[in-house]
C-alpha positions as CSV (number, residue, x, y, z in Angstrom):
1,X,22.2,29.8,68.0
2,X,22.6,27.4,65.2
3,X,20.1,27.8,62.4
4,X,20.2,23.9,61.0
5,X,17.0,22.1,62.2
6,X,17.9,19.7,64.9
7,X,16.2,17.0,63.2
8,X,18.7,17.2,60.5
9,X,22.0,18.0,62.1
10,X,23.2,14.3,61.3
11,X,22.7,14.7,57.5
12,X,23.7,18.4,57.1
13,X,27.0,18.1,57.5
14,X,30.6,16.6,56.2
15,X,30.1,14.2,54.1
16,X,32.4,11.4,53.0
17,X,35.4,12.6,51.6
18,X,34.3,10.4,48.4
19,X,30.5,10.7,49.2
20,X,27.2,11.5,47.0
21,X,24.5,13.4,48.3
22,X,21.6,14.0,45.8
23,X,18.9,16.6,47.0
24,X,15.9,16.5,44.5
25,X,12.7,18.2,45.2
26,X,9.6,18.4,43.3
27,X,7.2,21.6,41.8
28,X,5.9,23.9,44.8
29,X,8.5,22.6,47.0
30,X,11.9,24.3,46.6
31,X,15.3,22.7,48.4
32,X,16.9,25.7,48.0
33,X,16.4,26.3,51.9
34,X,18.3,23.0,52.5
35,X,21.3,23.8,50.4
36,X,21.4,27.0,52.2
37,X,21.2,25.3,55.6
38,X,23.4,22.4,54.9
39,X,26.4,25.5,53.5
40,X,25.3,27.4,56.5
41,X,26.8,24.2,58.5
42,X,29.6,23.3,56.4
43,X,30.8,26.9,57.0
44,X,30.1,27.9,60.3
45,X,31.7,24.6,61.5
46,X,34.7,25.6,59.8
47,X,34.7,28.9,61.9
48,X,34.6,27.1,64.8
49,X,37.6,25.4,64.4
50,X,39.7,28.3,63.3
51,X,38.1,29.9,66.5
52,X,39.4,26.9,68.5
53,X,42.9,27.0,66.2
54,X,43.3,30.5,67.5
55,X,42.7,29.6,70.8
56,X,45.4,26.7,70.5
57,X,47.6,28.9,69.5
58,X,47.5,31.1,72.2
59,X,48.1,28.3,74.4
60,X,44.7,27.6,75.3
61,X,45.0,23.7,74.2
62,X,42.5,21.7,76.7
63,X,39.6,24.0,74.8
64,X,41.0,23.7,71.6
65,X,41.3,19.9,71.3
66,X,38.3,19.4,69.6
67,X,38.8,22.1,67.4
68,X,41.6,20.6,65.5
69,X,41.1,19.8,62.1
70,X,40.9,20.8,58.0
71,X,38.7,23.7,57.6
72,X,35.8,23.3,54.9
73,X,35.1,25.1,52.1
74,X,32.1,25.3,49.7
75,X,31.9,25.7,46.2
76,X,28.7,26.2,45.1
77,X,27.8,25.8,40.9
78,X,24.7,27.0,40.4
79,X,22.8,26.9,37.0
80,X,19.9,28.8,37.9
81,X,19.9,31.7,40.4
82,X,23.2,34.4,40.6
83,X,24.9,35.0,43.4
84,X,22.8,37.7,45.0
85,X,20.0,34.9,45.3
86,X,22.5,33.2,47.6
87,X,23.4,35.8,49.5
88,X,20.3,37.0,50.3
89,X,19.0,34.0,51.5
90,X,22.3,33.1,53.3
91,X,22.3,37.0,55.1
92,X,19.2,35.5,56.9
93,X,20.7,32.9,58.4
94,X,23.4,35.7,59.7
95,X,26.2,34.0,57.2
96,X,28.2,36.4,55.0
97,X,29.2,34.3,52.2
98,X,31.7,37.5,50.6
99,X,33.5,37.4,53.9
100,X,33.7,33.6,53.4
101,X,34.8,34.3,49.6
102,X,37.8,36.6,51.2
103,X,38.9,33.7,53.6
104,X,39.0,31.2,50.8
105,X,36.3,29.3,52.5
106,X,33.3,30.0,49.9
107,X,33.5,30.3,45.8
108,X,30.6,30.9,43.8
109,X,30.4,30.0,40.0
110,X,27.8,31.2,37.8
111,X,27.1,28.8,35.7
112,X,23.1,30.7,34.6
113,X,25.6,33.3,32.8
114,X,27.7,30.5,31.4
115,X,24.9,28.8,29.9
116,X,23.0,31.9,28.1
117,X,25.2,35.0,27.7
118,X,27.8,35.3,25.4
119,X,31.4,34.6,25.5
120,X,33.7,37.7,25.7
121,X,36.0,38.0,23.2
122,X,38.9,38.0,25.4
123,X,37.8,36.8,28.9
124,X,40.4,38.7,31.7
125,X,42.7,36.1,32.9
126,X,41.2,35.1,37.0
127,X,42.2,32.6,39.5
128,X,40.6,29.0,38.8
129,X,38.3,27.6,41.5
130,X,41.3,25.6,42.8
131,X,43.3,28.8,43.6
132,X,40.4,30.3,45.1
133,X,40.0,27.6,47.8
134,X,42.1,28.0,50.8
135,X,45.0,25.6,50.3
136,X,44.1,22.6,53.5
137,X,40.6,22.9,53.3
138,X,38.4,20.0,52.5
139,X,36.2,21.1,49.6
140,X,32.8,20.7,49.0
141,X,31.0,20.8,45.3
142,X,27.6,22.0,45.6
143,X,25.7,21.8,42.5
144,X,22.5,23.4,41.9
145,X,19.9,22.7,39.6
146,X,22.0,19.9,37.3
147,X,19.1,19.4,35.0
148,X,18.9,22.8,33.8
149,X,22.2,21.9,32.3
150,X,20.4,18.8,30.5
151,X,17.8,20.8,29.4
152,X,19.9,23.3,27.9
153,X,22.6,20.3,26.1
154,X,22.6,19.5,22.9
155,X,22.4,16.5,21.2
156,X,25.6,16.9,19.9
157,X,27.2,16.9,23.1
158,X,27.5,13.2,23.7
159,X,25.6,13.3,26.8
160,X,22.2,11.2,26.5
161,X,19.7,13.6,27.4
162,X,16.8,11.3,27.7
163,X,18.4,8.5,29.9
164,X,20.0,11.3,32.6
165,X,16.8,13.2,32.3
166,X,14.8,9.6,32.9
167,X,17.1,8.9,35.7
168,X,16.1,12.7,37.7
169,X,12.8,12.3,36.9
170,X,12.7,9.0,38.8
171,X,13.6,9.8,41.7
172,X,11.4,12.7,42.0
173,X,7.7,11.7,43.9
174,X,4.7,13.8,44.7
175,X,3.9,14.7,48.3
176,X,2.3,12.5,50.2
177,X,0.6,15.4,52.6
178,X,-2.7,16.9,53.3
179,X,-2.3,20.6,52.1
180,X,-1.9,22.3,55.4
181,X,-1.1,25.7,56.3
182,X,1.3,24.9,58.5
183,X,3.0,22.3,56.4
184,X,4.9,23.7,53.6
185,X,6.0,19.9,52.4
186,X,8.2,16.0,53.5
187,X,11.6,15.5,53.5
188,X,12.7,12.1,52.8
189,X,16.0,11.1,53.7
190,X,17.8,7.9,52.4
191,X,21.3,7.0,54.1
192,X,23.3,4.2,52.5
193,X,24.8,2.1,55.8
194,X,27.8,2.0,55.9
195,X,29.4,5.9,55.7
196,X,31.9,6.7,57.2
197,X,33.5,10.0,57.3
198,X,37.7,9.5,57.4
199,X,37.2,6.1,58.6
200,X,36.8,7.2,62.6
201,X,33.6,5.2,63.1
202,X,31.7,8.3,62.7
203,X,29.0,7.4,60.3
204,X,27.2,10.0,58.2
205,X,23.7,10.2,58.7
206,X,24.0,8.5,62.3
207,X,21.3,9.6,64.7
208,X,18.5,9.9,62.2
209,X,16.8,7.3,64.3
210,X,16.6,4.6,61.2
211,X,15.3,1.2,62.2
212,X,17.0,-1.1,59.7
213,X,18.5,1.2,57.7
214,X,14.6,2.5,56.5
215,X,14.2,5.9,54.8
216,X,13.0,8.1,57.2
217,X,10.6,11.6,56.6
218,X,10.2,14.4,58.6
219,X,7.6,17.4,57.4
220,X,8.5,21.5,57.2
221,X,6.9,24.2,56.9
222,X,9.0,27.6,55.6
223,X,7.8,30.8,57.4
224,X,7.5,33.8,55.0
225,X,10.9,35.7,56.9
226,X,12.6,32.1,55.7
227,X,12.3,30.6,58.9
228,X,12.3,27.0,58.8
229,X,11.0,24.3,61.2
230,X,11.3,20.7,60.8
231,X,9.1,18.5,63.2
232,X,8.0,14.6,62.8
233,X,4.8,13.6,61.8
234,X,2.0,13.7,64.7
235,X,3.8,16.4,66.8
């Protein structure tokens, strides 16, 4: 059974092979359940079709149609949790991301220690993130928590800390919910019409139920095993 919340299969997914997507969130209302999730899809529908490869292979091609296609991989840079953060919360979604690390479908950088600890004198030579990826796959660059990295810059580093640090703060709001129990917070999603994944009609974000291309929200609420359920507003 798939762990992505119905309501948001048509978001959590590919995107456009030259595509944005920004998740921001706000204080007391953590995405990091969303990144999970959206990996969580990325990787298990590249399973699938090596599942459906296999079966091709084996001559099995009328159920194996639909499986054809490059796998996905993730690469996830993350500038404020390690790796055991991830894995945790990914083993509860029943998704072993070292497995995916062996198959070449999942690479984890660290960029917390890159930030803070110090450089080793002579680093060990290791594969770049490019080798790591399983040559064919479609990769995709997950980065977590960007504006710790403006935080952390210096002045000297030509980047202008307080327009990119305007610019984030902008396009976080406050929640517009009654605290609730059952409501942990609102997730707005905004599509730009006119997506399209490889150009195969097959536009990202379609079946979000938009009406004119509005924003739409949908409320959560994140159960204390990490359970999460996503449901409109009056249901």
């Amino acid at each position: 059974m798939s762990r992505v919340p119905p309501l948001l299969e048509p978001i959590l997914r590919l995107p456009p092979e030259s595509g944005l997507v920004l998740v921001t969130s706000v204080l007391g209302a953590s995405a990091n359940w969303l990144v999970l999730r959206w990996a969580y899809a990325l990787l298990q529908t590249s399973d699938h079709r090596q599942r459906q490869q296999q079966r091709l292979e084996q001559g099995d091609e009328g159920d194996a149609q639909q499986g054809r296609g490059r796998d996905v991989a993730v690469v996830l840079v993350s500038f404020m949790r390690d790796m055991a953060f991830w894995r945790e919360g990914a083993a509860r979604l029943g998704l072993d991301l070292d497995a995916h690390g062996r198959a070449g479908r999942f690479v984890f950088v660290d960029g917390l220690s890159g930030l803070f600890a110090p450089a080793a004198a002579r680093p060990k030579p290791r594969p770049g993130t490019a080798e790591q990826v399983r040559a064919g796959c479609r990769a995709v660059l997950v980065i977590d928590q960007l504006d710790a990295l403006l935080a952390t810059a210096s002045p000297a580093d030509n980047v202008s800390n307080l327009t990119l640090q305007n610019m984030l703060l902008s396009l976080r709001e406050g929640l517009e919910v009654v605290v609730s129990r059952d409501v942990s917070g609102v997730v707005r999603v905004s599509v730009r019409d006119g997506d399209d994944d490889d150009g195969d009609g097959d536009e990202f974000g379609a079946g979000l139920g938009r009406a004119g291309g509005e924003d739409v929200e949908f409320l959560y609420h994140v159960a204390g095993d990490g359970a999460v359920k996503v449901f409109e507003r009056g249901t």
